[in-house]
RODO-2510 file (C-alpha; in nm, 4 decimals, decimal comma):
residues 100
     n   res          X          Y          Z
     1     x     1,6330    -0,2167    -1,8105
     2     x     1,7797    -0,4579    -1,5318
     3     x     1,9382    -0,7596    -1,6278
     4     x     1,7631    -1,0641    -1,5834
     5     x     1,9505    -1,1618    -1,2512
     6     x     1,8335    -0,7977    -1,0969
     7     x     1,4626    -0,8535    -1,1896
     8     x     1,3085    -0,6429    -0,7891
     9     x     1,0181    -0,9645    -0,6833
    10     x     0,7242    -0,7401    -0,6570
    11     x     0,4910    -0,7914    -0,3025
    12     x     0,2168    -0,9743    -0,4275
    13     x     0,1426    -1,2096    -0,6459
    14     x    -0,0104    -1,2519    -1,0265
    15     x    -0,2819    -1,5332    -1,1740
    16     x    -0,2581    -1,8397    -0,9817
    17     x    -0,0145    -1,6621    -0,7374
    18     x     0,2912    -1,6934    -0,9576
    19     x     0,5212    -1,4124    -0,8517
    20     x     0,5366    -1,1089    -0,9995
    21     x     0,8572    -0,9090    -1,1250
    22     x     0,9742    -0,5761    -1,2447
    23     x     1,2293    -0,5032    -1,4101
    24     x     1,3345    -0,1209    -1,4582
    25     x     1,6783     0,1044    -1,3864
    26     x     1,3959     0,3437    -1,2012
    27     x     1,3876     0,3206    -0,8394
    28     x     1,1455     0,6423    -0,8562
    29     x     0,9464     0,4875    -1,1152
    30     x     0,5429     0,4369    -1,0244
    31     x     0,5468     0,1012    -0,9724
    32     x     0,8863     0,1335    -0,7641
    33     x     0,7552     0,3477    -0,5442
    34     x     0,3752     0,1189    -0,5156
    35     x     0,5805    -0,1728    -0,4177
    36     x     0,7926     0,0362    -0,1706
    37     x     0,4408     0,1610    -0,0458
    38     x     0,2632    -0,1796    -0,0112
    39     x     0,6128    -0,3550     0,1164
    40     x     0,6067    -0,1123     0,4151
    41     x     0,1930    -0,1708     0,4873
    42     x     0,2862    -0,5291     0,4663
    43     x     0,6054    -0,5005     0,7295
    44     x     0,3585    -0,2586     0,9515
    45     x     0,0763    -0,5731     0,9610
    46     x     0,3378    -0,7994     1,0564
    47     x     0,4565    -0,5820     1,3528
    48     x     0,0489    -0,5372     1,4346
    49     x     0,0183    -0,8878     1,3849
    50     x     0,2818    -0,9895     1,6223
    51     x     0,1424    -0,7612     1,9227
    52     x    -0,1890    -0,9060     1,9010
    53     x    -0,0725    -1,2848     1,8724
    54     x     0,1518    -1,1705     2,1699
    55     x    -0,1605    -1,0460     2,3681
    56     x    -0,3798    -1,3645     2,2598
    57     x    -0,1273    -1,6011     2,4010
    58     x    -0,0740    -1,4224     2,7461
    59     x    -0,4148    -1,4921     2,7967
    60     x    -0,4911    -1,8321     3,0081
    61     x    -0,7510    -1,9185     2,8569
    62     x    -0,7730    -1,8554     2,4561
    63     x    -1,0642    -1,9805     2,2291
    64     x    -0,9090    -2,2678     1,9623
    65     x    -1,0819    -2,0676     1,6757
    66     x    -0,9173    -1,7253     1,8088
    67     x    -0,5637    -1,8785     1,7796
    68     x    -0,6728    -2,0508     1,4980
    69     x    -0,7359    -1,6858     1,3029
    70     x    -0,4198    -1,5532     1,4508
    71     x    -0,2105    -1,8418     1,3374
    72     x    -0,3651    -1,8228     0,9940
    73     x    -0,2896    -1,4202     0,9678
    74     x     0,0598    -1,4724     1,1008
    75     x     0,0779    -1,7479     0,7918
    76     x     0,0070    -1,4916     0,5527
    77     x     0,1568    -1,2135     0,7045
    78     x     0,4816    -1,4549     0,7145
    79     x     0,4992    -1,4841     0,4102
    80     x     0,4520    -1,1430     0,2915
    81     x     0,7467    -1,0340     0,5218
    82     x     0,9521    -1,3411     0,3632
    83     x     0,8693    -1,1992     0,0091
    84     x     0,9746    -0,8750     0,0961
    85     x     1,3227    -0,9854     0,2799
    86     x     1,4001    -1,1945    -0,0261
    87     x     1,3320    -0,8833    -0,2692
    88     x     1,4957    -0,6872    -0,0555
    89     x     1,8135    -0,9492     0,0165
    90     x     1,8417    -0,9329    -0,4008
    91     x     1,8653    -0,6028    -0,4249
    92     x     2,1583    -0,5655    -0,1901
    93     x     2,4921    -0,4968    -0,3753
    94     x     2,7048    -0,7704    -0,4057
    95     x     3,0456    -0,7277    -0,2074
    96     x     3,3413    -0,8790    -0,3747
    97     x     3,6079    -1,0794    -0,1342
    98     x     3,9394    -0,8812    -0,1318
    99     x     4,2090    -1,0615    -0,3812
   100     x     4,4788    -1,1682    -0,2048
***
C-alpha cells in the first residue's frame, strides 16, 4: 500500500461528490488502469470541447442559450481536466535540491 501522502485522486467523484482515492503500489492494477482509461476520455472531451466552443464563438451571431450550454460543459469539463492535473501533479516524483 501507498502511504497516506501518495493516496492517486481518482477522476470522479463518490456520494455527495467527495473525492475519491486509491491507494495501491499497482500501477497495473484494475482500477489503475480504469482511472488511466476514464482520465484520458476526460482529457479527449476537453480537447472536443474546446474546438466546438472555438467554432461557437467565431460565429457573429451565437444564441445566449448555445453559449450558455458550452460554457456550462467547459465548467465541467474544467474541472475534470483540473482533477486529473492535480492527480497527476501528485504523482510526479519529488526532486530533491542539490546540498551545497
Amino acid at each position: 500500500m501507498t502511504p497516506q501522502n501518495e493516496l492517486r485522486l481518482l477522476p470522479w467523484s463518490g456520494p455527495d461528490g467527495k473525492p475519491c482515492y486509491l491507494s495501491t503500489d499497482d500501477s497495473g492494477g484494475y482500477i489503475s488502469r480504469l482511472a488511466d482509461n476514464i482520465e484520458a476520455v476526460q482529457l479527449g472531451t476537453a480537447a472536443d470541447l474546446l474546438e466546438r466552443a472555438s467554432k461557437v464563438l467565431g460565429h457573429q451571431v451565437t444564441d445566449p442559450d448555445v453559449l450558455r450550454l458550452v460554457v456550462n460543459e467547459m465548467v465541467q469539463t474544467l474541472r475534470d481536466v483540473l482533477r486529473v492535473a492535480t492527480s497527476r501533479g501528485h504523482r510526479l516524483p519529488t526532486v530533491q535540491p542539490p546540498v551545497s
